[in-house]
C-alpha positions in Angstrom: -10.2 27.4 -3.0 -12.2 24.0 -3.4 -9.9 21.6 -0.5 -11.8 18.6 -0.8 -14.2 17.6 -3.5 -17.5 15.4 -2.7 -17.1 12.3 -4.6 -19.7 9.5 -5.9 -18.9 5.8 -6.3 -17.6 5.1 -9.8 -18.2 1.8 -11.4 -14.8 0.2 -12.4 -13.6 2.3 -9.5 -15.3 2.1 -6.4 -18.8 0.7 -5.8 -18.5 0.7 -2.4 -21.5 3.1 -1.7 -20.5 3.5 2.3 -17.4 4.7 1.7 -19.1 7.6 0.0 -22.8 8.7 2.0 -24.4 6.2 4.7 -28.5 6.2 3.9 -30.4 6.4 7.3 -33.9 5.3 8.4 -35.9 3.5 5.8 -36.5 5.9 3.2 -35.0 5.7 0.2 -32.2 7.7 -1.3 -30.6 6.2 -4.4 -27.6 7.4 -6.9 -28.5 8.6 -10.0 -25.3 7.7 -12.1 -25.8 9.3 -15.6 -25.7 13.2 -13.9 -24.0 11.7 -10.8 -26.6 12.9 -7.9 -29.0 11.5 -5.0 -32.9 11.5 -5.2 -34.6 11.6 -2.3 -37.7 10.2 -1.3 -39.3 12.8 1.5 -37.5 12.3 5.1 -34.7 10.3 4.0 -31.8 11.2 5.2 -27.8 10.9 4.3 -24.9 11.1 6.1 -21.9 12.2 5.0 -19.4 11.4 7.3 -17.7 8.4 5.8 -14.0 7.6 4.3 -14.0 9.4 1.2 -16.6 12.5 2.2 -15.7 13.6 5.4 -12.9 16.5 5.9 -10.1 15.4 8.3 -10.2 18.9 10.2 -7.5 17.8 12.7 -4.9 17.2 10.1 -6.2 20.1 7.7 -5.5 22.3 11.2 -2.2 20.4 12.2 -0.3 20.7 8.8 -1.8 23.3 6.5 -2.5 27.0 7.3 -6.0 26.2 6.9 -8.3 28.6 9.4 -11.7 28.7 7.6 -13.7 25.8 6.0 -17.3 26.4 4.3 -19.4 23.2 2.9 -20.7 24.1 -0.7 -23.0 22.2 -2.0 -25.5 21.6 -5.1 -29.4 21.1 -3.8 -32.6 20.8 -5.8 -36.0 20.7 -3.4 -36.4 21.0 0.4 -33.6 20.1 2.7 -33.2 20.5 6.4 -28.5 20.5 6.3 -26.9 20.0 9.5 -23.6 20.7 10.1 -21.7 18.4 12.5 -18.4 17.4 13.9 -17.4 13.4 15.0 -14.8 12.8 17.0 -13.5 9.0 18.5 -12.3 9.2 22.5 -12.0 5.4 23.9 -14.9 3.9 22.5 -17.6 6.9 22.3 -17.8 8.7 19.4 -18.6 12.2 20.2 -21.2 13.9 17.6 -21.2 18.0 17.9 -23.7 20.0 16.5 -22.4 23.4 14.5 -25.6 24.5 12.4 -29.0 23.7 11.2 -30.5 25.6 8.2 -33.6 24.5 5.4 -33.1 25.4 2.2 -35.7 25.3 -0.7 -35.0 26.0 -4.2 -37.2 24.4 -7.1 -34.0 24.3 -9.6 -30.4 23.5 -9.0 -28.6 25.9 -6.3 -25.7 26.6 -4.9 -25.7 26.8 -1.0 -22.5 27.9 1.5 -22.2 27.1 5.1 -19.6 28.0 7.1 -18.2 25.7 9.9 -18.2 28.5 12.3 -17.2 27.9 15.8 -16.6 24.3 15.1 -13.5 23.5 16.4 -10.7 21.9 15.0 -11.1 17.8 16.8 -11.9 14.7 15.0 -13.9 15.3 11.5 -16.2 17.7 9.9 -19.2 16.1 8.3 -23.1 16.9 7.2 -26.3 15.2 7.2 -29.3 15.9 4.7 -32.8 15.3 5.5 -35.0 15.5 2.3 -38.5 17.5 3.6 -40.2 16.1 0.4 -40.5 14.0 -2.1 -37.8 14.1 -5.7 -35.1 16.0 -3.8 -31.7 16.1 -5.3 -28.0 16.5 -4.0 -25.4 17.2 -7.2 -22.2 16.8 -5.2 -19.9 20.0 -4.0 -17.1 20.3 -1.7 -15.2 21.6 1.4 -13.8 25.0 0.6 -11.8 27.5 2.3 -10.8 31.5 1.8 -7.0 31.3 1.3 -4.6 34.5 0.5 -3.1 33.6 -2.8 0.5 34.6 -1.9 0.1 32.2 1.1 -0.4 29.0 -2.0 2.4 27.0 -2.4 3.3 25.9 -5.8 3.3 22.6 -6.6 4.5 20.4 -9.6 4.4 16.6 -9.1 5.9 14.3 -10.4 4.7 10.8 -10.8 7.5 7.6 -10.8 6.1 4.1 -11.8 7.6 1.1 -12.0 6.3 -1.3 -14.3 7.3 -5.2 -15.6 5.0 -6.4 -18.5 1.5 -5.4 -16.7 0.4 -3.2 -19.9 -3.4 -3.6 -19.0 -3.2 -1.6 -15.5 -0.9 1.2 -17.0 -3.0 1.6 -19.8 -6.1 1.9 -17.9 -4.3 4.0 -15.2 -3.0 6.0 -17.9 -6.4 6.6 -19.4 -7.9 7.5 -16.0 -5.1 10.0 -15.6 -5.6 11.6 -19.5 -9.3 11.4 -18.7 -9.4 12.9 -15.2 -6.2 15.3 -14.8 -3.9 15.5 -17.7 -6.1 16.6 -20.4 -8.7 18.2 -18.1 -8.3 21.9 -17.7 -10.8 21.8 -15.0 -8.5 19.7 -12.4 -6.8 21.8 -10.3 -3.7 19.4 -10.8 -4.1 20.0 -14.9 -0.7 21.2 -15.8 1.0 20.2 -12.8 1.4 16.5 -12.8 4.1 14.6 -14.5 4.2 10.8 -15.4 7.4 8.7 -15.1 7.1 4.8 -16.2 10.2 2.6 -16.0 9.2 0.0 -18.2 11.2 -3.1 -16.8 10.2 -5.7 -18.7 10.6 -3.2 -22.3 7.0 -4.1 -23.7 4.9 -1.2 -23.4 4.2 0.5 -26.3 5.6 3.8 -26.0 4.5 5.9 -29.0 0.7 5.0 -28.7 0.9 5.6 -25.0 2.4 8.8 -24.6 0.6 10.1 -28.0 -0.2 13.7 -27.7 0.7 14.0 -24.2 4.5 15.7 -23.4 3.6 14.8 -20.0 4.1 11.3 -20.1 7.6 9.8 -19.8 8.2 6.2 -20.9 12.1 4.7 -20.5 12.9 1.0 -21.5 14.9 0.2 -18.0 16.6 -3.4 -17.5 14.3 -5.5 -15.3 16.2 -4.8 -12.0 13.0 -5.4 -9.9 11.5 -2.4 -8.5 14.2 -1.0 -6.3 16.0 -0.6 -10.3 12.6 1.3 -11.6 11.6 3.3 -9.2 15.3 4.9 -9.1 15.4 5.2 -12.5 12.2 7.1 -12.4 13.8 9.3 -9.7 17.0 9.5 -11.9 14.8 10.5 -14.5 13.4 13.3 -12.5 16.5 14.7 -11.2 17.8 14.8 -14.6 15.1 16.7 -16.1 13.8 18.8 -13.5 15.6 22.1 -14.6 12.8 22.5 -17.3 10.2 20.6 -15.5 10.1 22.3 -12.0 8.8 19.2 -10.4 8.7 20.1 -6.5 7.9 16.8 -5.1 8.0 12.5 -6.7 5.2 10.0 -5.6 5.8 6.7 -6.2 3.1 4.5 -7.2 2.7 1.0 -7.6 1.7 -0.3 -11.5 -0.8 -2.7 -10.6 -3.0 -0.7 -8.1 -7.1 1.4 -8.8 -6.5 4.5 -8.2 -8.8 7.5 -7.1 -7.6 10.7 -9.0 -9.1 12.5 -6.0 -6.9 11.3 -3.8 -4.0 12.9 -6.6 -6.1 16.1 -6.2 -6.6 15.8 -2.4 -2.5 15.0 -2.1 -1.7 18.4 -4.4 -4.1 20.5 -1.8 -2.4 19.6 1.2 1.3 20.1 -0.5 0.2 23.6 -1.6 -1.3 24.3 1.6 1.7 22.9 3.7 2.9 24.8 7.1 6.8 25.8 7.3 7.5 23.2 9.8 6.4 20.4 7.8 7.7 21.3 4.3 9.6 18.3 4.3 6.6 15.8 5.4 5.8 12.9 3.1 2.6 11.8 2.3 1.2 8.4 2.6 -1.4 6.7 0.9 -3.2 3.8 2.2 -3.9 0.2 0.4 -7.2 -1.0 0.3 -8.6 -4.2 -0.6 -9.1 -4.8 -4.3 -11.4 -7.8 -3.4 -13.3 -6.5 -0.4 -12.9 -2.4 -1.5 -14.0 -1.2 2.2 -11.1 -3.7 3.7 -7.9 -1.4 4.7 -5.0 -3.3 4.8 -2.3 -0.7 6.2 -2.1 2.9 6.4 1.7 3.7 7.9 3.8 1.2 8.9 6.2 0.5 11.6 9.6 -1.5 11.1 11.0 -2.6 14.3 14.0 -4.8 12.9 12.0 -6.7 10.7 8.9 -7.2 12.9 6.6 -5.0 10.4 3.6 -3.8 12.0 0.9 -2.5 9.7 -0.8 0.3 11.4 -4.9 0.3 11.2 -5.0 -3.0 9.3 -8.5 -4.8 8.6 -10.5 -1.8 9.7 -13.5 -1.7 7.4 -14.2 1.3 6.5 -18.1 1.4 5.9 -18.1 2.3 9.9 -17.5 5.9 10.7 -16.1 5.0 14.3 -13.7 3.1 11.9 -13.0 6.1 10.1 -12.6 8.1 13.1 -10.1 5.6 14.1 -8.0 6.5 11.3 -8.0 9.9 12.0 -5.8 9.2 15.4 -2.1 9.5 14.7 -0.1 6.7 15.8 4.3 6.3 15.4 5.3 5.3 12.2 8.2 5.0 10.5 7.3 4.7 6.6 4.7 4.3 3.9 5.4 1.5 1.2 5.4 2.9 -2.1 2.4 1.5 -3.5 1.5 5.3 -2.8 4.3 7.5 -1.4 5.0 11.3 -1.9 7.9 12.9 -1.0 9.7 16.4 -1.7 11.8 16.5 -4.8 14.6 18.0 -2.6 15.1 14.5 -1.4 16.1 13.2 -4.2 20.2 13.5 -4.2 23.2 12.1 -6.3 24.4 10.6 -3.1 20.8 10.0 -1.6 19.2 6.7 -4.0 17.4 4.0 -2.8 19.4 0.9 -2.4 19.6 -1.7 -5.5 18.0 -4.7 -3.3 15.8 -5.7 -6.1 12.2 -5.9 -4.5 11.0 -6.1 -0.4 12.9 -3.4 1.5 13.4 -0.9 -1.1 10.6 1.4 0.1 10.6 0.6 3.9 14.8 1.7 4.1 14.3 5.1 1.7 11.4 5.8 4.0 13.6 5.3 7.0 16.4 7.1 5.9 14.6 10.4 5.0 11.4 10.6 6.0 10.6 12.6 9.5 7.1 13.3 8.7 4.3 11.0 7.6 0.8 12.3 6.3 -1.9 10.1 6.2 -5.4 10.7 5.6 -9.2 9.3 4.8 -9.6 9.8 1.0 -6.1 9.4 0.0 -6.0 5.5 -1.5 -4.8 2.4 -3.7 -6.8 -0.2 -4.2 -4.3 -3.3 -4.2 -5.2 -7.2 -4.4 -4.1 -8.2 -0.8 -1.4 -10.0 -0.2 -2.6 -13.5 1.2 -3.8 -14.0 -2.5 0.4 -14.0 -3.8 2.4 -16.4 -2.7 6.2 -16.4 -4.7 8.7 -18.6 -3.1 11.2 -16.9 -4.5 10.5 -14.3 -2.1 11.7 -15.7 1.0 15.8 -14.8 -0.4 14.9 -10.8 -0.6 13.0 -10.5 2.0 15.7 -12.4 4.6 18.7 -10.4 2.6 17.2 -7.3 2.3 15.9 -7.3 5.9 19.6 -7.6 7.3 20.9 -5.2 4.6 18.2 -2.4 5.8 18.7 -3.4 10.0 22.2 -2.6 9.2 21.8 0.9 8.7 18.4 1.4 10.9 18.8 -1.2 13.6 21.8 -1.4 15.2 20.5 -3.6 18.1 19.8 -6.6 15.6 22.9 -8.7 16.5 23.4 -12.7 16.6 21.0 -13.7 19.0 18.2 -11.5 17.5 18.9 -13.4 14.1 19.0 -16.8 15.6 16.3 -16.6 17.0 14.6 -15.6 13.7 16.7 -18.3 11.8 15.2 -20.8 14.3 11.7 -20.0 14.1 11.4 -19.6 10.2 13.4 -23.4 9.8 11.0 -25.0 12.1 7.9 -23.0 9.8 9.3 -24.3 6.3 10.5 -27.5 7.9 6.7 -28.4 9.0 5.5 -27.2 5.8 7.9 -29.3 3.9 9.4 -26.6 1.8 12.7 -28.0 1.4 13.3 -25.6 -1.7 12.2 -22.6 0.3 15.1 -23.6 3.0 17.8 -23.1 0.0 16.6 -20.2 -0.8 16.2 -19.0 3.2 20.0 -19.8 3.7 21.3 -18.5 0.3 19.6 -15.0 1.5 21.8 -14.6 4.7 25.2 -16.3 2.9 24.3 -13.4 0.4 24.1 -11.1 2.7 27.1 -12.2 4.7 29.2 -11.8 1.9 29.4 -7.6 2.0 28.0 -5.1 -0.4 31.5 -5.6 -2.4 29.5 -8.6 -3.7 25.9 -6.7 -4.1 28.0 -4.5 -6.5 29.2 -6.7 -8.5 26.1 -8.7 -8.8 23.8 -9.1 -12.5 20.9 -8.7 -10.6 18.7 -9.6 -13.5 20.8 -13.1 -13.9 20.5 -13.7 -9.8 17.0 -12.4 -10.1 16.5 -15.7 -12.9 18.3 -18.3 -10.6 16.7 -17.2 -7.5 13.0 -17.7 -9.4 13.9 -21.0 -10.9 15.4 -22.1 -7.5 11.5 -21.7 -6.0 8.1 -23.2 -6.0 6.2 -21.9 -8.6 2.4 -22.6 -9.1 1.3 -24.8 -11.7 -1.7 -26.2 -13.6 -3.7 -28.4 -11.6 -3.8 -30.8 -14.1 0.0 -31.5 -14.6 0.2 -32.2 -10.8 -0.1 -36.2 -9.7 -2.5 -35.0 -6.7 -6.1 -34.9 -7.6 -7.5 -31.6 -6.6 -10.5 -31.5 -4.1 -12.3 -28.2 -3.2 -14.1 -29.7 0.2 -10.8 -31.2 1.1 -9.0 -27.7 0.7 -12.4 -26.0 2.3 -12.0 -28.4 5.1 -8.4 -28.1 6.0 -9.3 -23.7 6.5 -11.3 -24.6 8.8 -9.1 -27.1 10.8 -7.8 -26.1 14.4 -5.7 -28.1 17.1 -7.9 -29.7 19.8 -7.7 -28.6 22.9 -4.8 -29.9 24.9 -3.2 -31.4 21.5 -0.8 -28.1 21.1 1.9 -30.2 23.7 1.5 -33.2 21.3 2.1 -32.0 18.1 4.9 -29.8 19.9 6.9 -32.9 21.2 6.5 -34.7 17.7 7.6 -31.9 15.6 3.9 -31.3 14.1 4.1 -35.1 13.8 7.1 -35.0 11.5 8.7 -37.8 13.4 5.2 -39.8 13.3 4.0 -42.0 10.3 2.4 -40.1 8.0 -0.7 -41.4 6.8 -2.5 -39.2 4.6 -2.9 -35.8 2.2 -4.2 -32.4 2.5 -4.7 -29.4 0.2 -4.0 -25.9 1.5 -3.9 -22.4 0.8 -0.8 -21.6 -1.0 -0.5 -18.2 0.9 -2.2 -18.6 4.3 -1.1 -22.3 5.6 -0.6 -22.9 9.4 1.1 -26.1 10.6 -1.9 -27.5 12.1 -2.8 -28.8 8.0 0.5 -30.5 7.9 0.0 -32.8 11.3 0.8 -36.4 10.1 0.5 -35.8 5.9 2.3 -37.3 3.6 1.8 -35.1 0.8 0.1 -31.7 0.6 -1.2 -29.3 -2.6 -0.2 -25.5 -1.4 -3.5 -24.2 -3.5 -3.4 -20.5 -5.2 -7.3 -19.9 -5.7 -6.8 -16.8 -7.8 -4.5 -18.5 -10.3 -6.2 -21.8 -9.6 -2.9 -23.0 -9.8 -0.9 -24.8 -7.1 2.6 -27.0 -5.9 3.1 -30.0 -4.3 5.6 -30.5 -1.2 6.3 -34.4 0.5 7.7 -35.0 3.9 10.8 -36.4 4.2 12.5 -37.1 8.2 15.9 -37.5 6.0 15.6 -33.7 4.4 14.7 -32.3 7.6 17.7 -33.3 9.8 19.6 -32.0 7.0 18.2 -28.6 6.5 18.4 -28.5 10.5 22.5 -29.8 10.7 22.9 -26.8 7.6 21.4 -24.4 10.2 23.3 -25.6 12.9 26.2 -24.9 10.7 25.4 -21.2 9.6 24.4 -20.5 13.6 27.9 -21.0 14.2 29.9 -18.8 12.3 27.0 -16.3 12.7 29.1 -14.7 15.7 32.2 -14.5 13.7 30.6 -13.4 10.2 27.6 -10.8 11.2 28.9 -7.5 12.9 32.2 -7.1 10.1 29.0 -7.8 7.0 26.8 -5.1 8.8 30.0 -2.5 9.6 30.6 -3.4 5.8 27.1 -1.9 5.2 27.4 1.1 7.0 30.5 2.2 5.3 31.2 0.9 2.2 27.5 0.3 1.4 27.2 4.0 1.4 28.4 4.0 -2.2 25.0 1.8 -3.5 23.1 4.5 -2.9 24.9 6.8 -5.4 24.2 7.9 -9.2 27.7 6.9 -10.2 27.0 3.7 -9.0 23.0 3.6 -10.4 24.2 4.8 -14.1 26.8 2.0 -14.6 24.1 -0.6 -12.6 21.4 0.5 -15.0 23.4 0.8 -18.0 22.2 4.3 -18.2 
């Protein structure tokens, strides 16, 4: 069985050469893209052990029955092929040698070589030495001799949840037709299923799913993505008699994706121990700016305090991707790329209709006891800092107390007012007086009891909550001249040393005249850019858009009297909303409840 195919960098893909071989020394050794394959000049030499071509042995051993791995590979020329292992411990990485062989063929061959003896720590990788000039490496794989009545079978079935973004699904969808769907050389060709809930009702479903019974559009009501990704999984339930899908992934609609890493995810499922049937498997986002740039793979929740396990490594650096084969605790994998078994999936077992932010983070949670994660398996996802939506700041608060209400207990009063406290005095120094409505709103919301979630239009609340924001607009239309050294300059500003105490005492200088302007990134703005301005332009350089906000002494003792107001019925109002959760909010997670909500 071919376990892990050894991939080139594909324009429109993946560029990134690093993440594929690592030249070393200063000979040359260049891809060849029209018959993907490296020429060689003589003793240049290639490593292999990098993010998307070396085999995770230690996770291969841990969850899958996997006991033999061979390297095949495709050579043309001389080669001296040495077989190694890499493993991180505290800041060394270890390198083991397993074998050393020199091939020589004058035409294309095929060569084995076992990993014999080689342990089961760290990483398997190879290195290729070219012995003359013109040499050629055409690609191959790991493989391994498995019994077939030991193979798992696998269907999968893929949910996506779209709202008018036709140009990614339509170029996902053709990579998926291209790579998988209508290639019978896949090994996932005629077992992968496609699921779109089309939110916003635009995509066009006859020329997209033309010819292809494996592609599944349904017209959904735009109910954010906690509404589409359940209706995908309603979807499945419903027609999973005739389908036979085993397991759902989840996948984000405006993501690159690697169809290797679809591939690499069906392996593992089919190859899957007993005692971790059940385990989910977790993709990780890359940077779709910076594609080496990992921005989480696994996530921890702790009541809201998210941490984003192995975040920033850049993945060009083997000790980097060494790192990522250590396993640290972790809780849940967002659903930009998240596959779980279909058994999951229950009448009484849905997500929770919370619109956006939380969604993913309380399913995973809730269900998920095992988390997968490995090099290879991918999303490459424009990063966050580069969206900012104001809106944002009402789901995220609500949903955060609706999902510590089932998860985390411990989050009482003080934990919250302390939170409260802290995200006033941010918003307060940056003068986002609209962002403070929409802050509050969140925990009255929530407050209220799911009685009131249930009743909710959420596509009508979703409307009001948007227009209640800032949103970003053109920078003409703004009275506020826009300045790129200005906004270049105020990135680079810091507090002086032994300032902090100064602009702590004056409230960031909010009690100080203010005596001038400033222009700031919209989604990466620290209170040091605010000290003394009258005015300042929050700056979105990927729209090249951007919103104004203006101090005012008078709107910030009366955001801070509101909060002083909601801190006081806190202790009175909290603990009967979160009990409310836990008992009657048991019914949002039900199909009888998602049919009538969707208007299924």
């Amino acid at each position: 069985m071919k376990i892990q195919e050894l991939l080139f960098p594909v324009i429109g893909r993946c560029a990134e050469t690093e993440l594929y071989f690592r030249p070393e020394g200063e000979e040359r050794a260049d891809i060849e893209r029209d018959v993907p394959s490296i020429v060689f000049e003589k003793y240049a030499k290639v490593l292999f052990d990098t993010y998307f071509n070396g085999f995770s042995i230690e996770k291969w051993n841990k969850y899958t029955i996997l006991d033999n791995v061979s390297l095949r590979i495709v050579l043309k020329g001389r080669f001296k092929v040495t077989l190694m292992t890499k493993e991180k411990i505290h800041e060394d990485v270890v390198v083991r040698l397993v074998g050393e062989s020199v091939v020589d063929s004058q035409d294309k061959k095929e060569y084995i070589f076992p990993y014999q003896n080689a342990g089961t720590k760290g990483m398997y990788t190879f290195r290729l030495e070219a012995l003359q000039d013109g040499c050629r490496f055409y690609g191959g794989s790991y493989c391994s001799e498995i019994p077939q009545e030991k193979i798992r079978n696998v269907r999968i079935g893929i949910g996506i949840c779209t709202f008018k973004r036709e140009a990614f699904i339509e170029k996902n969808l053709r990579i998926l037709r291209e790579t998988i769907l209508e290639n019978p050389d896949s090994a996932l060709y005629g077992h992968l299923e496609v699921f779109i809930a089309d939110n916003g009702q635009t995509l066009d479903r006859d020329s997209l799913s033309s010819g292809q019974t494996h592609i599944h559009i349904n017209p959904n009501r735009n109910l954010g993505g906690a509404g589409g990704f359940t209706r995908d999984l309603i979807e499945i339930m419903k027609h999973n008699g005739e389908l036979g899908i085993t397991h759902v992934l989840l996948m984000d609609d405006d993501i690159v994706i690697e169809p290797e890493a679809l591939v690499k995810t069906y392996r593992i499922l089919s190859l899957l121990k007993d005692e971790y049937a059940d385990a989910f498997i977790g993709g990780a986002m890359l940077r779709l700016d910076q594609q080496y740039v990992q921005v989480e793979s696994g996530a921890s929740w702790n009541g809201g305090r998210l941490c984003s396990l192995k975040s920033g490594l850049d993945l060009t650096y083997c000790e980097n991707c060494l790192y990522n084969e250590l396993e640290e605790y972790r809780e849940f994998n967002a659903w930009w790329y998240c596959c779980f078994p279909v058994g999951v999936v229950r009448e009484d077992n849905l997500p929770l209709p919370i619109f956006i932010r939380g969604d993913d983070l309380e399913y995973g949670l809730r269900n998920m006891k095992h988390l997968i994660l490995m090099n290879g398996i991918c999303v490459w996802h424009e990063p966050f800092e580069n969206k900012y939506s104001s809106f944002l700041e009402y789901y995220i608060t609500r949903n955060q107390l609706i999902d510590n209400s089932f998860h985390c207990q411990w989050f009482g009063v003080k934990q919250l007012a302390h939170d409260i406290l802290l995200h006033t005095m941010q918003e307060l120094m940056y003068y986002r007086y609209r962002n403070m409505d929409i802050y509050l709103r969140g925990i009255r919301d929530f407050l209220k009891g799911p009685k009131w979630l249930m009743e909710q239009d959420g596509e009508a609340l979703h409307k009001e909550i948007m227009a209640a924001g800032y949103r970003g607009q053109d920078l003409e239309t703004l009275n506020m001249p826009f300045n790129y050294p200005v906004y270049q300059a105020s990135r680079e500003v810091d507090i002086s040393k032994g300032r902090w105490w100064f602009h702590l005492l004056t409230f960031n200088g909010i009690i100080l005249k203010a005596k001038g302007e400033n222009i700031v990134p919209m989604a990466a703005c620290r209170t040091v850019q605010f000290y003394r301005m009258k005015r300042v332009m929050h700056y979105d350089i990927t729209s090249n858009k951007a919103f104004i906000t203006e101090k005012s002494v008078r709107k910030t003792f009366s955001y801070l009297f509101k909060v002083f107001g909601l801190l006081c019925v806190l202790p009175f109002k909290l603990k009967k909303a979160q009990q409310a959760y836990r008992t009657e909010g048991l019914r949002l997670r039900t199909l009888t409840f998602w049919e009538k909500y969707l208007g299924i």
